[in-house]
N, C-alpha and C positions, 0 to 999 in steps of 0.2 A: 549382183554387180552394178547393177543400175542407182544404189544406193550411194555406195562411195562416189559413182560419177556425177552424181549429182552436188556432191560435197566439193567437188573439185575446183580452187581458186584459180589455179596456175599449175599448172607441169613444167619438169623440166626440157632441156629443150630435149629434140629425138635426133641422136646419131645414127648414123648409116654402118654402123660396125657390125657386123655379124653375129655381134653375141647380142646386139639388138634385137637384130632380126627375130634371134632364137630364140629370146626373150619372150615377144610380140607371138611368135608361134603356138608358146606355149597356154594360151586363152584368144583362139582363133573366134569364139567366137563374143570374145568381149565387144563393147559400144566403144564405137573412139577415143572416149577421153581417158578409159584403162587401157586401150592397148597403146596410147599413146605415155600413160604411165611406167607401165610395164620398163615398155620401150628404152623409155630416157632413164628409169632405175636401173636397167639391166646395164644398157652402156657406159653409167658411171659407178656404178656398184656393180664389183664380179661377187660382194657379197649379196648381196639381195639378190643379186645372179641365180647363187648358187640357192638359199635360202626356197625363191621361187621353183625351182626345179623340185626341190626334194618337197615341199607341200605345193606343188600345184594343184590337186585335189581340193584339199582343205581350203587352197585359197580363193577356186571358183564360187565355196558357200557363204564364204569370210564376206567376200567383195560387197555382196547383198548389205550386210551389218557387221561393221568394223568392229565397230565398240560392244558390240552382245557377244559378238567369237570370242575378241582377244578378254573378256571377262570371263567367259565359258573357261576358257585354257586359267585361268586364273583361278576359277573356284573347284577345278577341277585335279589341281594342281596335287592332291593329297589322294590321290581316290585310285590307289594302283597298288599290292601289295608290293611289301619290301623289294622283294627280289626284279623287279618291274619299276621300280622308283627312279632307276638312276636315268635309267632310256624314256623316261614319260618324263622328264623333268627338262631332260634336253631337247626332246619336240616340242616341248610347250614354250620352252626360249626359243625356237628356230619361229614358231607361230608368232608369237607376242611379236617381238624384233622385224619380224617380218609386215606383219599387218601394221605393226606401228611407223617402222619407215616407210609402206607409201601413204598411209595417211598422212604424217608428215610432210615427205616432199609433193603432196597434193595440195596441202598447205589446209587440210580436214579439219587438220586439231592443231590445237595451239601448242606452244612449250608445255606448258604446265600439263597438259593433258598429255603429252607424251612421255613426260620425265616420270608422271603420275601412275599411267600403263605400265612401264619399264619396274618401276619402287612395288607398286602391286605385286606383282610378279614373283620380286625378289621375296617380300615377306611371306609370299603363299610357297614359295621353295622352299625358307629356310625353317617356315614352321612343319614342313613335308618333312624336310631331312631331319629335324632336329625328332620330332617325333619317331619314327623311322627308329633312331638311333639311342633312343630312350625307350623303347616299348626293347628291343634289342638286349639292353641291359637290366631291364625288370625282367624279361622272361629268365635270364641266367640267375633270378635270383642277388642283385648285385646292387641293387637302391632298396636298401632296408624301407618295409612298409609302404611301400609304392605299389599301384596295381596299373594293369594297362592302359582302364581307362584312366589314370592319371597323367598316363606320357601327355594325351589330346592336350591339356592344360599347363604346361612344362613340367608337371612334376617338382614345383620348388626351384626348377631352373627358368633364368628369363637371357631373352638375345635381345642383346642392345644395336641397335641400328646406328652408326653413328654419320658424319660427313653426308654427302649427298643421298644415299640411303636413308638417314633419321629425317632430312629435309625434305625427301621424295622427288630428290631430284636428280635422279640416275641418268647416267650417259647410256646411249647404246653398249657401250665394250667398259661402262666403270667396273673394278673391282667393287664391291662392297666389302666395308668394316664395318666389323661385328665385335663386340666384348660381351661375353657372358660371362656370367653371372649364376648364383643359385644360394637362395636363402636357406642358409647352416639351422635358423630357428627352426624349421622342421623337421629336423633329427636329432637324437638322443646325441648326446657326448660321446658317450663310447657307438654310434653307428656313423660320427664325421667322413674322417678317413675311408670307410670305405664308401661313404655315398659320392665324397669328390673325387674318388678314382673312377668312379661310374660316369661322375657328369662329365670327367674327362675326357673320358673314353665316347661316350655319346658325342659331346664336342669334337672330337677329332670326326667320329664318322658321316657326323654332318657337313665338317669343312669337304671330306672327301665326295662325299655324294656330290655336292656342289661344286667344289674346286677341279677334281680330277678329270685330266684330258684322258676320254678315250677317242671309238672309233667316230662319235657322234660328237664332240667339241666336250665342250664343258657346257655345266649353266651358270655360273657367275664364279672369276678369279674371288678367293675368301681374302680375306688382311684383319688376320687378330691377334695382330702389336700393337691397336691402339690400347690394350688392354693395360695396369699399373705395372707398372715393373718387370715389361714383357719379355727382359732377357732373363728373368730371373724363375719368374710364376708359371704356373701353369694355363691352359688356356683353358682351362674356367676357374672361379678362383669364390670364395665366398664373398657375402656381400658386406660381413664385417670387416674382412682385411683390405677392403676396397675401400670403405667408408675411411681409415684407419688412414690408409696412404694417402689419400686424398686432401684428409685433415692434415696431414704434416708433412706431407712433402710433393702435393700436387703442385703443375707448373702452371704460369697463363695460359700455354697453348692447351693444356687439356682443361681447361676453365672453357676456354673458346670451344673445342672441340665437344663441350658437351650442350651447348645452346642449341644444336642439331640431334643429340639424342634422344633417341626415342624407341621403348617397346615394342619391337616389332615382329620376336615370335616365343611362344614358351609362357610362363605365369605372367602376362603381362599385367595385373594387380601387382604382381611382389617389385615389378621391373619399376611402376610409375609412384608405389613406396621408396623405392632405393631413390629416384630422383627426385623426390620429396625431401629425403634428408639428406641429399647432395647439392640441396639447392642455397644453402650457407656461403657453398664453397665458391659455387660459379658464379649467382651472385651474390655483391657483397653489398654491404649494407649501406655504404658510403658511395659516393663518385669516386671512379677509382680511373684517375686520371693516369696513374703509373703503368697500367696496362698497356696504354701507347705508345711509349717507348719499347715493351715487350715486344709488342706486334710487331712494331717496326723495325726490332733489331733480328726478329724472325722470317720478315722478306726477306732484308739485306742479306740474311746467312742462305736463304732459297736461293735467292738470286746469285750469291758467288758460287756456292755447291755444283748449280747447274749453269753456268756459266751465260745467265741472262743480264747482264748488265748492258749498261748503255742506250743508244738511243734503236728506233724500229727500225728494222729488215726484214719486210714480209717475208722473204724467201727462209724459211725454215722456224720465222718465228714461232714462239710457243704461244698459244694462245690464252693457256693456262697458269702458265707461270710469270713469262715477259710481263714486260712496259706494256702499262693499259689494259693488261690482262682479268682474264674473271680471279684470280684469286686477290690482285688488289680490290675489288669488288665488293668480296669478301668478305676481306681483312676491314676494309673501311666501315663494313656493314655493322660488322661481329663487336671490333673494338666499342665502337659507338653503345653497343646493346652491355658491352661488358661495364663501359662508363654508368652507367645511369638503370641499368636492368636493375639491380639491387634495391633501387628506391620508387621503381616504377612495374610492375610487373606485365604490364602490355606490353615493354619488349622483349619480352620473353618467348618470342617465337620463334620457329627455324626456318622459316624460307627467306631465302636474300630479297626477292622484293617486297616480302611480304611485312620484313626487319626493314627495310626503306621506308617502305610507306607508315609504318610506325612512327617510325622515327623522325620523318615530317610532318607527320601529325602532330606530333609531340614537340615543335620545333626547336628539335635535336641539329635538324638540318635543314636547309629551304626546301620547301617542295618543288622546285626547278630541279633541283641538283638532284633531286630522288627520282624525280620524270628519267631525265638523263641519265645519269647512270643506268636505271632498269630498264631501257630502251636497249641503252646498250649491253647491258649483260642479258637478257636476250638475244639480242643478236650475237656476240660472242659464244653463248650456247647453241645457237643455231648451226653456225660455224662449225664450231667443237665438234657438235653432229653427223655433218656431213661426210667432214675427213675421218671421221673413225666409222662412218658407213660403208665407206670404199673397200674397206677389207677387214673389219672387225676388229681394228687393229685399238689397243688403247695408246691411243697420240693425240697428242694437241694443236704440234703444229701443222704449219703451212706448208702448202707445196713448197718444193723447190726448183721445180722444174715448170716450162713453161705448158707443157704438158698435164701437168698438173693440175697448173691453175686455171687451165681451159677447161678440165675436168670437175675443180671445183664450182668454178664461175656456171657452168652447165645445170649442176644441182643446185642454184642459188637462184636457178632462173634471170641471172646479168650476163652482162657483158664483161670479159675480163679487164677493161679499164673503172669499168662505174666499180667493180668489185675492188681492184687496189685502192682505189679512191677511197670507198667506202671505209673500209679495213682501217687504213691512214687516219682518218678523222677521228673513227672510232677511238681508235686505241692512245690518240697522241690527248684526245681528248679525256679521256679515263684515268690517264695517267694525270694529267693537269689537277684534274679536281680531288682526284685523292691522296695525289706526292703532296696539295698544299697541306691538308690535315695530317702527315704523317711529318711532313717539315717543319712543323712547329714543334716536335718533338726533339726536335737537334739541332733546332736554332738556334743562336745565340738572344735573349731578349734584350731588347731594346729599351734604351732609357735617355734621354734626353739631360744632356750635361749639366752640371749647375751652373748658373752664373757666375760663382766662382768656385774656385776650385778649395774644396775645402780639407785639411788633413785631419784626418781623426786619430783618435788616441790609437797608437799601435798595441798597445796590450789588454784593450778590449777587444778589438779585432782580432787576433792570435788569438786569442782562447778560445774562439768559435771551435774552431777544431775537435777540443774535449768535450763539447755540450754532445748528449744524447741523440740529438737530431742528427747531427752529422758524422758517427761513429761509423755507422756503416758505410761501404767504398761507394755504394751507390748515391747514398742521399749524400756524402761528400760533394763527389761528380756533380748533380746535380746540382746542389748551393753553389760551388764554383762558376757556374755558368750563370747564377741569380746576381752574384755577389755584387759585380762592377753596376748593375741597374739600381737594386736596392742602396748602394752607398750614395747613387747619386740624386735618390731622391731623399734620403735621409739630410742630405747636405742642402737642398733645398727648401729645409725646412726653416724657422723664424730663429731658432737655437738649436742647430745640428746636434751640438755634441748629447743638449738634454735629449734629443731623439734620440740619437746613438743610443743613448744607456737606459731609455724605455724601449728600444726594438731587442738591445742585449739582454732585458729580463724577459722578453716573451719568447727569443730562443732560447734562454736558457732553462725556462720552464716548459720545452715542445719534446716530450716523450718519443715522438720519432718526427722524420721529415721526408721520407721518400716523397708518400700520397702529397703532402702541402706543395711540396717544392717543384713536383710532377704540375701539378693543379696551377701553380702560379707560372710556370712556363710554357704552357700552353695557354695560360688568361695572364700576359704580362696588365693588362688593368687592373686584377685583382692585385698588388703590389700597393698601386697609392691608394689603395681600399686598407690595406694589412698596415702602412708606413701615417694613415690618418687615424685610425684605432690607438697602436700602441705609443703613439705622441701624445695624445689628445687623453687618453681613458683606460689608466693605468689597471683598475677592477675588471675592462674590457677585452682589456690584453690578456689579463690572468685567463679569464673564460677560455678564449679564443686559443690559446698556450695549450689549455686541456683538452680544449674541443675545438679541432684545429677542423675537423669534419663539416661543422655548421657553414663555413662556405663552401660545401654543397648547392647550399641554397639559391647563393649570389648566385649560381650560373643555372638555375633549376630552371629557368625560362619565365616564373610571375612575382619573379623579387622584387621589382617595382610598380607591381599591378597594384590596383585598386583590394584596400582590406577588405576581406571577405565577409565581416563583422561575426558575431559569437554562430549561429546557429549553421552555417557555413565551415566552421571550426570543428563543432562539434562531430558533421558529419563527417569531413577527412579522419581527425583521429580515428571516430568509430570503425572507419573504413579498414585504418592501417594497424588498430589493434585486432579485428575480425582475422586480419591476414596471418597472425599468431596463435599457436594453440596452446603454450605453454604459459603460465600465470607471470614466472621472472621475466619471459623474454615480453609479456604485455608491458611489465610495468618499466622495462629498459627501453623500450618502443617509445610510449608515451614522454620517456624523458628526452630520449632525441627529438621525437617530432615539438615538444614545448619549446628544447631549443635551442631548436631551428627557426622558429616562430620568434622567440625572445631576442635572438639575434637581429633577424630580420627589424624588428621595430626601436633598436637600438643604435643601430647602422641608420636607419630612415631618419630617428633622431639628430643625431652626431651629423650628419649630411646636411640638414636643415630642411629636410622633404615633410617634416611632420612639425606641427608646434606643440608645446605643451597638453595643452589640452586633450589633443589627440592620441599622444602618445599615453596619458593617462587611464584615455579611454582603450585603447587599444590592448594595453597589460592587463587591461580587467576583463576583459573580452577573453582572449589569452585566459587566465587564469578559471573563469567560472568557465570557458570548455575544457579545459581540463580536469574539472572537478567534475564537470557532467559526463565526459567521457568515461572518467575511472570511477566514478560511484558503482554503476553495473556491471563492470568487471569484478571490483572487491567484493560486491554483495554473490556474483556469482560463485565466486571461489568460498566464500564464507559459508555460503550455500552446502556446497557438495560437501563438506562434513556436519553442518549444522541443520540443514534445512533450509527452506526460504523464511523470509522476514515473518515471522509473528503479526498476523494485525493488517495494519494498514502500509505497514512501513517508516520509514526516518527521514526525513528532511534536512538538507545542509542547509544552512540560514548563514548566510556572508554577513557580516560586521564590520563596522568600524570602515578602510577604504576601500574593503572587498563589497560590502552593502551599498556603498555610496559610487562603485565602481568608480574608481579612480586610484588606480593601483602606480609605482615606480617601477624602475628597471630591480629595485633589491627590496622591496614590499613580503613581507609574512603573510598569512592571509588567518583573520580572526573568523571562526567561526563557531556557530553553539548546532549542538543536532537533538532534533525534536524528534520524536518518535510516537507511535501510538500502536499498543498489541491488540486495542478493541475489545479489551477483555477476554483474547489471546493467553494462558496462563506460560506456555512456552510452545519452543521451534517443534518441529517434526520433520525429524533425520536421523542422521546415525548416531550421532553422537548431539540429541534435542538438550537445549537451554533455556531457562526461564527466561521470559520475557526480557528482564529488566539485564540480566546476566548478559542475555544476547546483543543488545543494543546496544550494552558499553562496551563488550567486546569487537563488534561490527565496528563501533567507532576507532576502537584501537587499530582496527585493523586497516583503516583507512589511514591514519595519522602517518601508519608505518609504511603505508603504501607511497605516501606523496615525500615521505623526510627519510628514507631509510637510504642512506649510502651506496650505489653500485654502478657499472661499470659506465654508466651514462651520469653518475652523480647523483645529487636528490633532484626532487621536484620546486618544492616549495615547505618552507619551514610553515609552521600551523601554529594558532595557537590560538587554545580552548579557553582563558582564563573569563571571557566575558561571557561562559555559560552563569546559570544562577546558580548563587553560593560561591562562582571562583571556583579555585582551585578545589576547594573543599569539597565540593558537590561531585557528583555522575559527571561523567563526559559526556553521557546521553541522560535527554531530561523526555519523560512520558508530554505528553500536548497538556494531559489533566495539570500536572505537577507544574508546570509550564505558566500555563494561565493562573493556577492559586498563587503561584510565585508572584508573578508579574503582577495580580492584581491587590496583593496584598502584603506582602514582604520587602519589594523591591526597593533598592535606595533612587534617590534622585537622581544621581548619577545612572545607573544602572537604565533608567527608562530613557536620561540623554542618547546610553550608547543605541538604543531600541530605537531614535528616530534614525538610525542609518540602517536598520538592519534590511536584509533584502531576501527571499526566498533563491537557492539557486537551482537545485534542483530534489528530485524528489517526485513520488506521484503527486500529480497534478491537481487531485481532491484535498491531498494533506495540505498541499502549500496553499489553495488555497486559505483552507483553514486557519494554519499559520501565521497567513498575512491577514486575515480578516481580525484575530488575537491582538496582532500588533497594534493595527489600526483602532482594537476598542480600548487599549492600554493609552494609546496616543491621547484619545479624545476622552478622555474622563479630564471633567474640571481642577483645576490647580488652585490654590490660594499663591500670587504673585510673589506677595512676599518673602514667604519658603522658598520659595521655587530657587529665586534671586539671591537671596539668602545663599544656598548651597551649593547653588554655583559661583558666586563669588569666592567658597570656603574650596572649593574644591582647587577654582584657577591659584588660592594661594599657595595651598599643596604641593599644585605640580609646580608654580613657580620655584619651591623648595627643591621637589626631588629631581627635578628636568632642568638643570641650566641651562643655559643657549651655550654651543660648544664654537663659540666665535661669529664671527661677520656671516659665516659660511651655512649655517645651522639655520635652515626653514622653519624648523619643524617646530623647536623645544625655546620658550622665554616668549616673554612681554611681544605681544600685538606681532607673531607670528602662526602659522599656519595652525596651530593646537589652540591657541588662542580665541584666535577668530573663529574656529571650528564649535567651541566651546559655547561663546558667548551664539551663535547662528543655530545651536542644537538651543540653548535655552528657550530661541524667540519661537522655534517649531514648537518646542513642548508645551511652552504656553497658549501656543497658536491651534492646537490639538493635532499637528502635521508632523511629516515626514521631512528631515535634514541631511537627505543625498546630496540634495543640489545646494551644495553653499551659498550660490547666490540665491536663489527661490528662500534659502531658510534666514538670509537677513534682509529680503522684506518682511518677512513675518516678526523679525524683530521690530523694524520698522512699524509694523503695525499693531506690534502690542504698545509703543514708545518704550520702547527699552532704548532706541536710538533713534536720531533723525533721518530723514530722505539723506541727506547730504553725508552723515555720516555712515551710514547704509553704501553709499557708493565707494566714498574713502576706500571703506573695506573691502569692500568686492576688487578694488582698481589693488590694493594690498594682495591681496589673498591669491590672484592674478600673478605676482609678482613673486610671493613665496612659494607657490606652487610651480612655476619657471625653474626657481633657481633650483626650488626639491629634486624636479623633474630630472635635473641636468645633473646637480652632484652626487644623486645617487647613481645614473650612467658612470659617472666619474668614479665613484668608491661605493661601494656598499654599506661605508659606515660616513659619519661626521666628516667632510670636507676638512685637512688642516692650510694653510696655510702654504706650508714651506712645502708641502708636497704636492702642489699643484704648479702644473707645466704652463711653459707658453701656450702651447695648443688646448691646454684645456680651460687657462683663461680665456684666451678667443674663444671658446666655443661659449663660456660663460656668459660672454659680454653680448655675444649673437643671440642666446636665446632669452637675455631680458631686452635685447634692441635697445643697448648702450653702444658707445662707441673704444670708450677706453676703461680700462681698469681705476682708472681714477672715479671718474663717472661713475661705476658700478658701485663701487664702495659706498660712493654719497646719496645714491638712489637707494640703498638697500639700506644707510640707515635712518634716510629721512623714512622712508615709509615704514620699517619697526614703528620708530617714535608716533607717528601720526596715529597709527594701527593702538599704539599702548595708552597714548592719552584719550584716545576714544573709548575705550572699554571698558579702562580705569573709572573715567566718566561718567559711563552708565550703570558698573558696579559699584560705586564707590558709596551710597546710602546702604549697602545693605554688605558692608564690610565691618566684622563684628572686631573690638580693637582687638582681641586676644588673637584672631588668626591671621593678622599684619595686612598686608595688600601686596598685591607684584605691579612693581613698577618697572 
């Protein structure tokens, strides 16, 4: 006894009632601060009253060690033959409940260790009962192929814990809800039927052990309705037809109600498989903003049901359901994990402060509002506690009498004004922070009018109706409440109407609109994010149309943080593909998470957060973690029927702007793969391939991995032609065949494309290797005048096959980006270097005199300039800029990112510098222009 007294914070106060007294008598010769316990439990509780009476025994040993007794009654919980189960189940609740409420009102153990005691309990019951009731049904012979000792284990059946049970957060007098379950894959076809008449029947005898009032109470009210289709099924049901319903016609609430799910008696393996592959359903893959209106149209219907509307009246309020209540609490908690769980798997937990403190971690929500809140829903559970101490009664509310709340204020250790007081604060205060999060879901948003009022065409408008997005009555509803906001920033655009009819091809191209239309009514900002897009970046729009998802990201919490740069990259993917087991759902993974990424540095773009430069650098960034992500994923998969790599393995070797990293928003990515078997003849697997067999097919298999169509789109389009021989050759070239090639076959062009190439990933000995190749092909001696010679023959070619496709065209014609690129790979090759860095490769021209200092800079201040405008019109379209289909908004953005002022201007800047760019190159190819191959002017 001297133990718990020692524990003792506070007691409550001690009345002078006689069942005090009695109370107090019954451990005469307890130390003060127990019988002063005693005391003040017995006169506010005639349960623990009674509770003490009937184990006062038990309870003079208990006193000593609270928490070793009430674990004793816990592990002990199973250890009584059937016939003895039901009367050993109910002293063990009278013990537990018992020793748990005074250690509680000693103030011993905190919530969680009391809710924790109580949940214990229940799981060591229900795996008592359900075994009990399953050993029951294998002795009749009645679970084909079951033996006794399989009941210990469930037998193939598992009990799902769910609500404050799966959280471990039981009340003194909670019911628990329970849904079982039992995996069909352990019996034959023709043995189903009778094994789920069996778990049936086990199930019911369990509910009965547990639920039935006799002469000794119950041990826990059961509730197994939260189970699928519970006016229809049976109470246990298999775990196929569960998976089944779930997939096509589960609701949000039991989305929400299984974040608290948990195994808690029976095959609990088979229990935390089925939540394995239910975790699709609960969470989803996307931000799923739509869920909050659910939630909150799931109060509002609690709230009329039980007639809790309105503003606080302690006198009878519920604690649980009211204004301020623990189930706003909840609801605030749950919603939040249902938004964002799907993309982040830390919120994935069941306890409410434990989903809080997540969740401000994550800053989901401030860490104030998380303090607060779990202070208070604490204290609300304390509450909750007390009034269903007094008589075992399950109720939430509050006295009503003044009697009452003398009684309660007593077990609270206050006074009954600091207690109203408290109560008030609490709850007015609960309700403030969580009606604001739940009011943004039925508010109207807000949009600031336009300077004037502008009419838009009516028969663009009307047809909204018939687009896709707004078919269904919900996402209607909801656009209805967007519409008046979005029209009037549309109108505040430079050319309303060309908005108008770029915002009406990105809805008319949006497959659904619930999720968006959810998402932008809770982020009325995301709006002139969506109305600056598809004004400005009509290719941007299309994306954004299909993959309306990707603003996820805007609200992901580091959408404006500092880039991560590639090897930062690499490890999130690897992260988010590890989190998949299946090969499709890898490579649909990797296409979201790219982009989500791609968006992200597009949006930075278009905003003017990033300059050229950067954005080039950042797609390439982008691009080669991608490639290093899914290389060992496709080699794996290639793996498990072919063996591992032969040799050494294969090297992807980036080309062209993926070697020079300097990729656009619509960039291919050029690469050759080197490989070495090491004199490897072939794989060793199931199905082994020669060496050389292996490698081109490894390569196929990757092409298909990054360009093959599905439900997230492709990755990135590929393309091999600059391996040796072209087209004509292996996809995959051995390191041997590689180096013969390059050192003795290759054309002049072929060695230009080689000063960009760049190792991207691969083992780390090959790429060496690789790279040390490149660089002795680089440095072997040239004769100049070939060199010069072939490059001039070549810039004529492309002048032929590459016309410049208008003013708008970076890329292709005279003293533009391909140009300068050309004549900057010459000065490296001659120079024995590498032409990543366009600038670094025309000082090398510079320093062969291919060109002057002065023309050197021209270029660089050029190239500067073409790469601006590249940068920008492929944001804008993924092919050739035309003219007549660029918007106001996306000439402004034009004009912004070469730092012109007017369209006029930009014209004349863009074609004084072609010309500057063409008579300089002109210039310095122009002796070694043979007449039969013309020249490009």
């Amino acid at each position: 006894m001297r133990t718990l007294a020692s524990q003792i914070t506070r007691c409550p106060r001690i009345f002078t009632a006689d069942q005090a007294q009695d109370a107090r008598a019954l451990f005469p010769d307890a130390p003060p601060e127990i019988a002063a316990l005693v005391a003040g439990a017995g006169s506010t509780s005639p349960y623990l009253l009674g509770l003490m009476q009937k184990e006062t025994d038990w309870c003079r040993v208990a006193f000593d060690d609270p928490a070793g007794a009430v674990q004793q009654v816990i592990d002990s919980a199973g250890a009584v033959p059937p016939d003895q189960l039901s009367s050993h189940l109910r002293q063990g609740k009278r013990r537990v409940a018992l020793m748990t409420g005074l250690a509680d009102l000693a103030g011993a153990w905190s919530l969680e260790e009391v809710t924790g005691a109580l949940t214990d309990f229940a799981d060591a019951a229900a795996q008592a009962a359900l075994t009990a009731g399953l050993k029951a049904q294998i002795k009749r012979g009645k679970l084909p192929g079951m033996t006794e000792e399989d009941a210990d284990s469930g037998a193939g059946m598992v009990v799902l814990a769910m609500g404050k049970m799966g959280a471990r957060e039981l009340n003194y007098s909670s019911d628990i809800d329970l849904i079982c379950l039992f995996d069909e894959t352990r019996f034959d076809t023709s043995d189903f039927h009778d094994a789920r008449t069996a778990f049936v029947r086990a199930t019911r005898a369990m509910s009965g052990t547990l639920n039935d009032l006799t002469g000794e109470g119950y041990v826990f009210r059961t509730d197994l309705r939260l189970r699928p289709d519970s006016g229809v099924t049976p109470v246990c049901i298999a775990m196929e037809a569960a998976e089944r319903y779930y997939e096509s016609l589960g609701r949000t609430w039991e989305r929400a109600a299984y974040i608290k799910a948990r195994p808690a008696a029976g095959d609990l393996a088979a229990g935390d498989q089925f939540l394995s592959v239910l975790r699709p359903f609960v969470w989803r893959k996307h931000l799923d903003f739509a869920a909050i209106q659910d939630a909150h149209d799931m109060r509002l219907a609690i709230r009329e049901h039980k007639g809790l509307g309105g503003s606080v009246s302690l006198s009878g309020h519920n604690m649980k359901l009211g204004r301020g209540g623990i189930r706003e609490i909840e609801f605030f908690t749950q919603t939040r994990q249902l938004i964002a769980g799907g993309r982040d798997a830390d919120l994935r937990v069941r306890g409410t402060c434990e989903g809080m403190a997540v969740l401000a971690e994550k800053e989901w929500i401030p860490s104030e509002v998380a303090e607060t809140l779990c202070d208070h829903y604490r204290a609300h559970r304390t509450v909750e506690h007390r009034v269903q101490m007094i008589r075992d009664a399950q109720t939430h509310t509050l006295p009503q009498t003044e009697e009452g709340f003398d009684r309660l204020a007593a077990m609270m250790d206050m006074d009954v004004p600091a207690l109203r007081s408290d109560l008030e604060r609490r709850l007015e205060e609960v309700h403030q922070l969580t009606e604001g999060f739940f009011a943004g879901s039925t508010s109207r948003p807000e949009a600031a009018a336009a300077p004037e009022e502008h009419v838009f065409d009516a028969a663009i408008v009307d047809r909204w109706l018939n687009y896709p997005a707004l078919r269904s009555a919900r996402g209607a509803e909801l656009f209805a409440e967007l519409k008046p906001g979005l029209l009037a920033r549309l109108a505040r655009a430079t050319k309303p109407d060309e908005a108008l009819l770029a915002f009406d091809g990105f809805l008319g191209g949006l497959p659904a609109g619930v999720q968006l239309f959810s998402l932008l009514k809770i982020n009325p900002q995301l709006s002139d994010l969506l109305v600056d897009i598809v004004s400005a970046s009509p290719a941007l729009a299309a994306y954004l149309s299909r993959n309306a998802q990707v603003f996820d990201a805007v609200i992901g919490g580091d959408f404006f943080s500092e880039w991560p740069a590639e090897d930062a990259l690499v490890d999130s993917l690897t992260e988010v593909l590890e989190a998949e087991e299946d090969y499709e759902a890898r490579l649909d993974t990797c296409r979201r998470w790219a982009k989500e990424w791609h968006f992200r540095i597009g949006v930075h773009h278009l905003r003017g957060l990033i300059d050229a430069a950067t954005v080039g650098a950042q797609y390439a960034d982008l691009a080669r973690a991608v490639l290093r992500g899914l290389w060992p994923v496709v080699i794996d998969e290639f793996s498990r029927r072919h063996g591992p790599p032969p040799g050494r393995g294969a090297v992807l070797v980036g080309m062209g702007s993926l070697g020079a990293r300097r990729l656009t928003a619509a960039s291919d990515l050029d690469m050759i793969v080197v490989y070495d078997s090491a004199g490897v003849e072939s794989s060793d697997g199931k199905r082994p391939l020669a060496s050389r067999l292996y490698y081109a097919r490894l390569t196929q298999a990757m092409i298909t991995a990054m360009t093959a169509p599905m439900a997230q789109g492709k990755l990135y389009e590929v393309d091999m032609r600059l391996r040796p021989s072209g087209t004509q050759g292996p996809v995959a070239t051995s390191l041997a065949s590689f180096e013969s090639y390059q050192m003795g076959q290759a054309w002049v062009w072929e060695h230009l494309a080689l000063t960009r190439a760049d190792c991207v990933t691969g083992p780390d000995d090959l790429m060496q290797d690789v790279a040390r190749l490149c660089d002795r092909v680089l440095a072997r001696s040239r004769d100049r005048a070939d060199t010069l010679h072939e490059v001039a023959a070549m810039r004529a070619r492309l002048a032929t096959a590459k016309v410049a496709g208008g003013i708008w065209d970076a890329k292709n014609g005279p003293g533009r980006l391909q140009d300068i690129e050309l004549l900057a790979q010459a000065g490296a090759l001659l120079a024995g270097t590498t032409a990543r860095d366009i600038t670094s490769a025309l000082g090398d021209a510079e320093a062969q005199n291919v060109i002057t200092a002065d023309q050197a800079e021209v270029l660089r201040r050029v190239y500067r300039t073409c790469w601006a405008l590249q940068s920008a019109t492929r944001l804008l379209s993924s092919s050739v800029l035309r003219e007549d289909s660029l918007g106001q908004a996306g000439l402004r953005f034009l004009c912004r990112s070469l730092d012109v002022d007017t369209p006029e201007e930009l014209h004349a800047h863009l074609a004084q510098s072609y010309d500057q760019a063409t008579t300089i190159i002109a210039d310095a190819l122009a002796a070694y222009v043979d007449k039969a191959d013309g020249g490009a002017t």
